[in-house]
N, C-alpha and C positions, 0 to 999 in steps of 0.2 A: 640753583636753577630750578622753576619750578616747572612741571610738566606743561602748563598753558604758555608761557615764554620759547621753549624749547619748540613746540607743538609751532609759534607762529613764525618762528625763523625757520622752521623746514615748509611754511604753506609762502612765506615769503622768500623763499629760496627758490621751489618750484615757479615763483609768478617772475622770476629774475630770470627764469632758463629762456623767456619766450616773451622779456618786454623789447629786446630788439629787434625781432618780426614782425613787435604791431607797430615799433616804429617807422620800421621800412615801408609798411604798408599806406603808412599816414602819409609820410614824404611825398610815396606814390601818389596817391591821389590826390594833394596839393598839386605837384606837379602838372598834372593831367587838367585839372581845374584851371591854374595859370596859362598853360599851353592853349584851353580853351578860348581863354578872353583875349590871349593876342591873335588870335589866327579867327575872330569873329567876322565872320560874314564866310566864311571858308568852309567848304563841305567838311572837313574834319573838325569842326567846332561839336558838332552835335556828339560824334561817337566820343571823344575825348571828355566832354561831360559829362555824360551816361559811365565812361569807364571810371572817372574820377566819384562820380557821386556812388557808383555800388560799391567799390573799395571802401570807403567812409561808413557806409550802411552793414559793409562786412566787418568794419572794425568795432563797429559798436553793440551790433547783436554777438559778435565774441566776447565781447567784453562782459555785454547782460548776460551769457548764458556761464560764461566765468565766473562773475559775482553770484549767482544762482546756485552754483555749484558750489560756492566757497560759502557762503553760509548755509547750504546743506549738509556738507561735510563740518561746520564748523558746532552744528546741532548734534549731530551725532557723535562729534565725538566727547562735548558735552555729557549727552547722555551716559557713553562708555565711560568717562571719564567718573562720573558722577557712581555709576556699577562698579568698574576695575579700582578703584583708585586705594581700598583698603583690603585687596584681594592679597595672598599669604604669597601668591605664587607671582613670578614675574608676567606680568602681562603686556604685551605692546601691539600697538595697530599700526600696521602696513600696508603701504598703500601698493597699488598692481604693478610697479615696478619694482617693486622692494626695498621702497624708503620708510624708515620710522617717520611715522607721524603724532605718537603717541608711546608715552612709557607710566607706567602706575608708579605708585612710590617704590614698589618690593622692586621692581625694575632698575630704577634710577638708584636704588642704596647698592643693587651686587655689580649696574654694568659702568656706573658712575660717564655717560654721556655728554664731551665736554661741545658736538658739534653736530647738524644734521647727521647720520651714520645709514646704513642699512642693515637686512635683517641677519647678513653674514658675517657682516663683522663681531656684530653683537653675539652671535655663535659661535664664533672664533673664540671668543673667551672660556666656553664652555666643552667645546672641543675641535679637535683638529680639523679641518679640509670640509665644514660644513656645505661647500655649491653643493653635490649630489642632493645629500640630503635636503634641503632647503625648494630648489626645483621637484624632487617628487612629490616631498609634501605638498607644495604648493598645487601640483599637475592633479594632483588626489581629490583635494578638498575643490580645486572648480570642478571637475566633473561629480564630485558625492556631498558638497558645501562643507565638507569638514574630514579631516584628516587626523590620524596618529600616528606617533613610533617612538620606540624605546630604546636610549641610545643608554650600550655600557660603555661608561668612563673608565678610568683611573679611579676617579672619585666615588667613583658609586654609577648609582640609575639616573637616567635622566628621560622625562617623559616631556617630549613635544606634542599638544595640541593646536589643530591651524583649524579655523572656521573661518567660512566666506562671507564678508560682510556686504549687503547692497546698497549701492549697486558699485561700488566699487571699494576693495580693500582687502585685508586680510587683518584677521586677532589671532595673536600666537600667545598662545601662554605655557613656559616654563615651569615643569614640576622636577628640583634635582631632589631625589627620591631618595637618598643616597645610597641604602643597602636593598632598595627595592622588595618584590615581593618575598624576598626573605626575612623583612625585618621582624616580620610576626612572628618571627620560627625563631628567629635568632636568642631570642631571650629563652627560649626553652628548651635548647640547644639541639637541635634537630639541624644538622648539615644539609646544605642548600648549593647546588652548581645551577650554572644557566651556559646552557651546550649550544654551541654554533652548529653551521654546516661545518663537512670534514671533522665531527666530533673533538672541534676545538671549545675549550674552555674560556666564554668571557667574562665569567663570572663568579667567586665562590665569598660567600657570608662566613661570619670570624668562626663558627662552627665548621665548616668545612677545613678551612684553613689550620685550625687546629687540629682536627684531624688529619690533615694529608705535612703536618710543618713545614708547609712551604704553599708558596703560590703554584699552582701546576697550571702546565698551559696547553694540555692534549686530555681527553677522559681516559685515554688508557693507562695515562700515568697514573690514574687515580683507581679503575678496574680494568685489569689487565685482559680479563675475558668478555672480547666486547663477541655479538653484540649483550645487552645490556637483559637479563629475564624481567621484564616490568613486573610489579605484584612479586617477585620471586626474591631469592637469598641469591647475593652475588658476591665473588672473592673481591675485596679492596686490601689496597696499602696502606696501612696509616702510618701514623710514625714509629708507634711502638711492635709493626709489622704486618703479617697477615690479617686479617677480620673479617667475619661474616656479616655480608648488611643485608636486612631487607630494605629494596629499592622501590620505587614508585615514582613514573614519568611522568608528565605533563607535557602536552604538546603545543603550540604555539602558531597561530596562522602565518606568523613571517617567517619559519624556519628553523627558530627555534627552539629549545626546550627546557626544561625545570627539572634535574634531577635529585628528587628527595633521596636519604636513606638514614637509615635507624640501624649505627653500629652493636656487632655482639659481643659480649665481652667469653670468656673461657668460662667463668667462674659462673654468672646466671644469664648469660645471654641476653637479657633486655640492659642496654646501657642506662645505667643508676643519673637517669639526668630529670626524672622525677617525670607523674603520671599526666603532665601538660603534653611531655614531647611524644609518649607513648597514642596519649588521644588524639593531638595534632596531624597523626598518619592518614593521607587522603587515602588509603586504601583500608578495608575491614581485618582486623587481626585479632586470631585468638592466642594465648597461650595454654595448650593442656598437658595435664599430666598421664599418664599410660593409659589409663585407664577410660580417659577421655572428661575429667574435671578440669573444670575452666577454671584456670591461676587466674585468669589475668585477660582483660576483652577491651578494646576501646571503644571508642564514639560511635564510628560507623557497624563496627560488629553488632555492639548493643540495638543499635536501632535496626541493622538488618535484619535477627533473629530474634528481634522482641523480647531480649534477654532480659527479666526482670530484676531490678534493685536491689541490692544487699541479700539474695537467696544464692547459695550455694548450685550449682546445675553442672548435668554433665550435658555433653557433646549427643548423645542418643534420645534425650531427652527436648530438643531442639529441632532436630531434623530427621526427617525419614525418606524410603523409598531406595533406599542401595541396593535391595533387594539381595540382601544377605546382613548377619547383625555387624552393627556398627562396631560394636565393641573388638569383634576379630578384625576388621580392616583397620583401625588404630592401633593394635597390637602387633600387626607386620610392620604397620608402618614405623612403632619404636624400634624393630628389629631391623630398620633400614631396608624393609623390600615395601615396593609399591610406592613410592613416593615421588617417583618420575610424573606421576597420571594423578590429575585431576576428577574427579566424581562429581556428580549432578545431585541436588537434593532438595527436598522441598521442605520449606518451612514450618513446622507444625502451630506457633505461635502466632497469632493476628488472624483479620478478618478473612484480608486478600488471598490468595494462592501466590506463595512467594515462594521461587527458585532459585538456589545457591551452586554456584561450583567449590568447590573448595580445594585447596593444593595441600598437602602436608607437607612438612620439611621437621626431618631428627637433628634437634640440638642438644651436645651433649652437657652432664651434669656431674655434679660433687657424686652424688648418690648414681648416677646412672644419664636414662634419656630421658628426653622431654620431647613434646612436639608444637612447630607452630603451626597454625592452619591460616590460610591467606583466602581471604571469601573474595567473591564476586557475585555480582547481584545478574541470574542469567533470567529473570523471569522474563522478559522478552524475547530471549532465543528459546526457550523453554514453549514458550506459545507459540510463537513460526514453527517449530519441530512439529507439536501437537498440529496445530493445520495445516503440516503436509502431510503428515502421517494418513491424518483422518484423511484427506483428497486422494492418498494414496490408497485407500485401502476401501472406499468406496468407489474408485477406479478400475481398482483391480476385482471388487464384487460385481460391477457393474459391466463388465468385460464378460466374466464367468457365467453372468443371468444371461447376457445378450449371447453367447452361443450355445448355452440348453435351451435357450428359447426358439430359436434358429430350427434345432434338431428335432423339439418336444415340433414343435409350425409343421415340419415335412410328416413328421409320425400323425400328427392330430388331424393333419389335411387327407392322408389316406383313408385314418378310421374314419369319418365324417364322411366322405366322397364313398367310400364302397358301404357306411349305411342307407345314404339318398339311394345308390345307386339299388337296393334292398327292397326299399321303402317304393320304389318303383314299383317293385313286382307281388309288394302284399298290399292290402288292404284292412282297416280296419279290425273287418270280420276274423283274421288270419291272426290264428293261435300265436307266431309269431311276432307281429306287429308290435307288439306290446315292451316285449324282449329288444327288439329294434329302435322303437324310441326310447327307451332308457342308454340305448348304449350313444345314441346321438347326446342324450342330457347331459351325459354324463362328459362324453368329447368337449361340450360346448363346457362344463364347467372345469375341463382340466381345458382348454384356450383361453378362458381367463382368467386363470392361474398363470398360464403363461402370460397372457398380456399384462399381468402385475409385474412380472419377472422385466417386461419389457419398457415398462414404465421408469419401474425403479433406475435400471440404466438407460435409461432416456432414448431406447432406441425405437420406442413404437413411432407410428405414422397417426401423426396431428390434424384436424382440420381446424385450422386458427380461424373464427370469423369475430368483427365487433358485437359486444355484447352488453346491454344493460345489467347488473347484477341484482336488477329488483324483477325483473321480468324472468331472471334464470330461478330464482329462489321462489317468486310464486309457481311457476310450472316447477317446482319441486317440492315443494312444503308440505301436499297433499301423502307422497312418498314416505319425508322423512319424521311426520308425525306418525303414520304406520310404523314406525321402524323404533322411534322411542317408546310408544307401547303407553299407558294408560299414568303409571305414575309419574310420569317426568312432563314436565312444559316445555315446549320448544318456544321459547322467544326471539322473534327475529326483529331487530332494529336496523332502519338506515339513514344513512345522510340524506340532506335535504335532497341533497342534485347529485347523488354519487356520478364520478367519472365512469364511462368507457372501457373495457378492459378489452384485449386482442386473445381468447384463449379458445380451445378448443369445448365446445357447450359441454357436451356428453363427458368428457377426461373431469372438469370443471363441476360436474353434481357428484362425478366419479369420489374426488378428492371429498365434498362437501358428506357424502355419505361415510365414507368410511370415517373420519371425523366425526360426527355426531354417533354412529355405531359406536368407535371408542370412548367417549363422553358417555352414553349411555352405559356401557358396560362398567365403567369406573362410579356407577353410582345406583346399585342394586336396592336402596330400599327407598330410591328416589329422589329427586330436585328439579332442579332445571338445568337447562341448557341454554346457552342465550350466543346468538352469531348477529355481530353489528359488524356494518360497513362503513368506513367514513372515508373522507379523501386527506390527504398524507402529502406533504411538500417537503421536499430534503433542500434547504438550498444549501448545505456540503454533505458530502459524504458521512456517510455513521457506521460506525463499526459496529456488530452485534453477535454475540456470540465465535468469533472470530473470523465474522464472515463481514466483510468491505462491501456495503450497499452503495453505489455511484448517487450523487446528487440526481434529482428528479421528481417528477408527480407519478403518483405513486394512488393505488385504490388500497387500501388497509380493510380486510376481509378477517375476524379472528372467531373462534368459537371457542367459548368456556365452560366448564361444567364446577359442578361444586361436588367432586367425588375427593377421594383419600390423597391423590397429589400422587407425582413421581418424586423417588427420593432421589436425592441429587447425584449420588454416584453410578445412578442405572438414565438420569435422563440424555445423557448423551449418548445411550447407546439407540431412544428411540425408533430411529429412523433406521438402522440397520435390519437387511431383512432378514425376515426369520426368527426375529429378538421377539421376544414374546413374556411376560409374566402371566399370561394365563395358563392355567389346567390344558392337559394337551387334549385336545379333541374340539378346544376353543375357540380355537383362533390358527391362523398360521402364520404370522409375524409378516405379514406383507403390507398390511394394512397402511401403517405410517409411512415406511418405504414406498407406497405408492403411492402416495401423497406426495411425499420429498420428491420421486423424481416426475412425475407430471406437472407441478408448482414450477423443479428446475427446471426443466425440458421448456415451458410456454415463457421460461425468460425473469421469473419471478423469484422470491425469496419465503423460507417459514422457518420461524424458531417456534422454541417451547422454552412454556415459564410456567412453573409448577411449585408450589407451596404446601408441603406435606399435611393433610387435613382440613385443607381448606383449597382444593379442585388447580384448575389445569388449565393455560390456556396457548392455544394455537395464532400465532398471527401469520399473517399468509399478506405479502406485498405482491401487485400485480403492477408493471410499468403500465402509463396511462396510454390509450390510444390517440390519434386526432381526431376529431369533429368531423372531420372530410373523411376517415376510413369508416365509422360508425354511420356515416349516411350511405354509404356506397355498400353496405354489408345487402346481396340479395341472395333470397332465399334457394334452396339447393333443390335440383333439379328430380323429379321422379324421377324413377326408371322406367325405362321401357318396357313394355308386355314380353312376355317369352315367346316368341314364333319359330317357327321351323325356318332352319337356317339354312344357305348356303355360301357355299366360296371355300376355300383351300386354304388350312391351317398349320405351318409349321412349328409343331409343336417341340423343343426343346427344351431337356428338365434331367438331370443327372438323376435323379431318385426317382430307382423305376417303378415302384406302388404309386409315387403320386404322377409320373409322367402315363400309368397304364390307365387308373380311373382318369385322369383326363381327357385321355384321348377315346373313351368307352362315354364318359358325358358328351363329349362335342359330337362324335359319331353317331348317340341317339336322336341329337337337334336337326341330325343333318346334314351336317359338316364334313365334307373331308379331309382327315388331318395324314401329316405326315409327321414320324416321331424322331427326334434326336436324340440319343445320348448325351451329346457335350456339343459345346462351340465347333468345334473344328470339324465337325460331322455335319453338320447345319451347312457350314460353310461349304462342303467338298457338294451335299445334294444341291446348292444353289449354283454349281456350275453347269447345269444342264440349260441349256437356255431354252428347252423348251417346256423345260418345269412352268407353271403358272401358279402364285404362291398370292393371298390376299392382308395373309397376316402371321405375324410373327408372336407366338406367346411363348415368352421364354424366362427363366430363372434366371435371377440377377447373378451369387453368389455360385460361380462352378469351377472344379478342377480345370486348371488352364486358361482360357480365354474366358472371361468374365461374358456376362449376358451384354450391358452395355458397348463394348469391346467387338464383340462380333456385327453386332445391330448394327454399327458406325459403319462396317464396312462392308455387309450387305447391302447398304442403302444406296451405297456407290453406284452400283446396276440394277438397284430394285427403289428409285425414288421413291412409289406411289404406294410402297407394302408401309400397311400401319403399324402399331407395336402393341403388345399387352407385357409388361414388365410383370412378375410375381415374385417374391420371395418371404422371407420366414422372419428378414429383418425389418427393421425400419424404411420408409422410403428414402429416408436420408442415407441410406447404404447407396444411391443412385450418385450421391453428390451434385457434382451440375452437370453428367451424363444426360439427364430425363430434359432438364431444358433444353438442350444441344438435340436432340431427337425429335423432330416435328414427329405432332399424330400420335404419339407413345401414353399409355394410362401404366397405374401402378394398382396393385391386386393383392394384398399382403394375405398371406397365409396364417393361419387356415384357413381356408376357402371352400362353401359349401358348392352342391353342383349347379345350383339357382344360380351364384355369383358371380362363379364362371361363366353360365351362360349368358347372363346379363351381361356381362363386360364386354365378351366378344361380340354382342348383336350387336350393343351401343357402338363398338370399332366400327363394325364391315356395315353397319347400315345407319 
């Protein structure tokens, strides 16, 4: 029987389930037609012709769309036919109720098909109660067009493939595998299980079996100590008794699993079934001797630790970082201590930075002990560690700068306010004077020392406006060529149309200076320096330096110098502040750090790439702004002239130097202030009602009731008082308090007496 014979008794079987419907249908509209002509001249003539002629019209567009379909189907399956027909494996096409309509030769020689059949029956022969199976494959492959599963026999493996054919059908093809993914192993005698749920056993290769002399049908018949140590040494049964195996799982998306293992024997622990079955372990394995020489390494070890060829090597010579010597950790561990615990260690061999866990396990010997060590390759948990380490620990510096900078804000706002306040009462001429503005210069340059402090942990207070970056770097150029000094060339290039960027200007030349200062300094007997801009498009994400840049447009801002390079195990510490390789009197390690955090702070990213002897470069990404916020950017408001002031100022501020010159500047303008200690003192003077109060300037950060805190509930009976917020942090210490507060400005510390006074005029007038 050949497959096209077989093929048209099943498309002629199908056309037999439904030719006595068309013949009902034909009769029908004969009838209707006859009924017509006797009953002519009669109002039912008409409908009865119409019904009999669209019956007839119905049977024959079914019929064409029938024959349409039968030699569409009759093309393809030609084609399959013409593909599958010398394929190894049984193949058959099914049509969408589960009749064969097609069997290859491999098919027709195992299922030997004497009559149309379906696809269940045909599976019956291969195993038991195939409906389940058969309906989900099928439910699989039309929602995904093709399906698989691996059915354990009796026999062996057996792999069903279902792909969806259009536009109607199914191709099944039969792979009985028979010893399945063990067979590769099996010739090299490495024992092979395939573990169900409930850690039943459906499967074990003739190595297995030989092993355990018998068919087992539970895993703990076979290790008694579940659950199972993956990568570890685990107690088995064999037949000639207890044995140590090193095991190794494979998991499985249907549930279930592969368990390899590699029996010890008493005598040399590696089972004598030669160095196939040794290399064949999917997991990395050494064997060493006490001392830590490698007996003995397979495939994956070799290539993990870049163990070279025919060269003797020990164990300390490979890997390092234990941070103690290697050779005493192998030597407790022949002595059976330490062997519970696992060690981290990095590869010394290859280009990459390659990280190892490594487990030891004492197996013993004629002469004594031996040790195996079972690798794992951690260098990806090894890089997540490092990148929270590092987020951790610039978190925690950046926590500790933002509250000396808080404390240094309240101290620096005193010395500054009782100089002005000084500077009032001398004049030039006045032997003093002089002594006076030094200690202001000096103030303003320990304030930004602190505002580097505040930079770095991202807490200062930003003004974001759109900005062109050719128009920021010309109103800067005239600066930074000052600053490089006579031998060096500042080169500046840009794109044609560079993008938009949203950052704050002044933070923004901030960053651009100390950058070209360190470029300059890294090249003392001269070169250039060259800062190009171009525009940057991520369409996915990039990872750089272990930092996850989101897809986006992107402005690409970098400055390079051609000085000596950072050497690679100091360039990550760049950015940390206070890191410094200069002579001390130099420099104070803030520089880059205030880069790093103004760049993070405004939303952006910067690495370094540096090539020892040949200079250094900074790339600096800025997210791009839109077109509509770069038109809308207007320019910022003067300030008001200083006049003599009036109205009633409640002034509250827990630190009493900066709450006493406050209230000594607002009382010279004019002003009359009233002074708080803390929130809740503020609160008790505003129950007077016939206090009259026009403004409130008060310290955000205070013991007890926060500055915003009190504000809220003053307002309750005081709508029309306005606010002046001040503190030593960032504005962003306000959170979304300051929107929530009509009328309210922000005043960050330190603040000279001018500042203040400005702020409060611009309030109350």
């Amino acid at each position: 029987m050949t497959h096209s014979v077989f093929t048209s008794d099943l498309l002629a079987g199908g056309g037999r389930q439904h030719r006595g419907l068309w013949l009902v249908l034909v009769a029908l509209a004969l009838l209707c037609l006859l009924a017509a002509l006797r009953l002519r001249g009669s109002l039912y003539e008409l409908g009865l012709a119409t019904a009999g002629v669209t019956l007839l019209s119905t049977v024959a567009l079914a019929g064409l769309v029938r024959m349409i379909r039968a030699r569409r189907r009759t093309r393809l399956l030609a084609r399959i036919a013409g593909f599958l027909e010398h394929d190894s494996a049984a193949s058959l096409v099914v049509d969408d109720i589960g009749r064969v309509v097609f069997l290859n030769q491999a098919a027709r020689e195992r299922f030997h098909p004497h009559a149309p059949v379906r696809i269940g029956d045909i599976l019956q022969d291969v195993f038991a109660n195939p409906g389940a199976v058969v309906t989900r494959l099928r439910t699989r492959a039309q929602e995904n067009d093709n399906a698989s599963e691996d059915i354990v026999t009796r026999k062996g493996h057996v792999r069903l493939n279902v792909h969806r054919l259009a536009p109607e059908g199914f191709l099944w093809r039969i792979e009985e595998i028979g010893l399945g993914p063990a067979r590769a192993h099996s010739g090299s005698g490495l024992p092979m299980l395939t573990v169900g749920r409930g850690n039943t056993i459906l499967f074990m290769n003739d190595a297995a079996r030989d092993f355990a002399g018998t068919r087992a049908r539970t895993l703990d018949s076979v290790f008694p100590d579940l659950p199972l140590k993956n990568g570890g040494f685990n107690l088995a049964i064999s037949v000639e008794g207890p044995r140590n195996c090193l095991v190794h799982e494979a998991e499985h998306v249907t549930g279930r699993r592969e368990v390899y293992f590699l029996p010890m024997t008493q005598d040399q622990q590696v089972v004598e079934a030669g160095n196939a079955a040794f290399d064949a372990l999917p997991v990395a394995v050494l064997r060493l001797d006490r001392d830590g020489t490698v007996l003995r390494s397979n495939r994956l070890a070799r290539a993990l630790l870049a163990i070279p060829e025919g060269t003797p090597v020990k164990l300390p010579q490979l890997v390092e970082g234990l941070g103690r010597p290697i050779a005493g950790w192998l030597a407790e561990a022949a002595e059976g201590r330490g062997v519970k615990t696992s060690e981290f260690l990095r590869v010394k061999q290859g280009e990459a930075e390659v990280f190892v866990q490594i487990s030891l396990n004492r197996v013993e010997e004629a002469d004594g002990y031996a040790l195996i060590a079972v690798l794992h390759d951690a260098t990806e948990m090894k890089n997540l560690e490092a990148q929270f380490v590092q987020s951790q620990k610039m978190q925690a510096i950046g926590e500790l700068a933002g509250g000396i900078a808080h404390d240094f804000n309240n101290l620096l706002t005193a010395i500054t306010g009782y100089c002005d306040l000084l500077l009032l009462r001398h004049d030039e001429s006045d032997s003093d004077y002089a002594d006076l503005m030094q200690i202001g210069q000096n103030a303003n340059r320990a304030a930004a020392l602190v505002g580097q402090l505040l930079a770095f942990s991202r807490k200062q207070t930003l003004r974001p406006e759109p900005i062109d970056i050719r128009d920021a770097l010309a109103d800067l150029a005239h600066l930074l060529n000052r600053l490089v000094g006579e031998k060096i060339e500042l080169v500046v290039e840009h794109d044609p149309g560079p993008w938009s960027i949203r950052v704050d200007k002044r933070q923004l030349e901030q960053v651009l200076m100390n950058l070209v200062v360190n470029a300059r300094d890294a090249m003392p007997a001269g070169g250039e320096i060259r800062i190009a801009t171009s525009n940057r498009t991520l369409s996915e994400p990039m990872t750089c330096d272990r930092v996850d840049v989101p897809a986006a447009d992107y402005l690409k801002l970098q400055v390079s110098d051609q000085g000596d390079g950072i050497a690679p195990e100091i360039i990550g510490k760049v950015f940390d502040p206070f890191f410094t390789t200069k002579r001390a009197g130099e420099g104070t390690g803030l520089g880059l750090s205030t880069v790093y955090g103004i760049v993070k702070q405004s939303g952006g990213f910067v690495f370094a790439n540096s090539e020892v002897g040949k200079g250094t470069t900074f790339t600096l990404l800025f997210p791009v702004c839109s077109p509509e916020a770069a038109d809308e950017a207007a320019p910022e408001p003067s300030p008001p002239p200083v006049l003599a002031g009036d109205g009633v100022v409640l002034l509250v501020e827990d630190e009493a130097p900066v709450r006493a010159f406050a209230a000594r500047a607002l009382r010279l303008r004019g002003y009359t202030v009233i002074e708080a200690g803390s929130a809740e003192e503020a609160l008790e003077l505003l129950q007077d009602p016939d206090l009259v109060v026009h403004l409130f300037v008060t310290d955000v950060i205070m013991p007890g009731m926060d500055g915003p805190s009190w504000v809220r509930e003053a307002l309750k009976t005081r709508p029309a008082v306005r606010v002046v917020f001040v503190s030593g942090y960032a504005e962003d210490a306000l959170d979304d308090d300051k929107g929530a507060i009509p009328g309210s400005v922000y005043l960050p510390k330190p603040f000279s007496l001018n500042q203040l006074i400005e702020t409060v005029q611009q309030q109350l007038h």
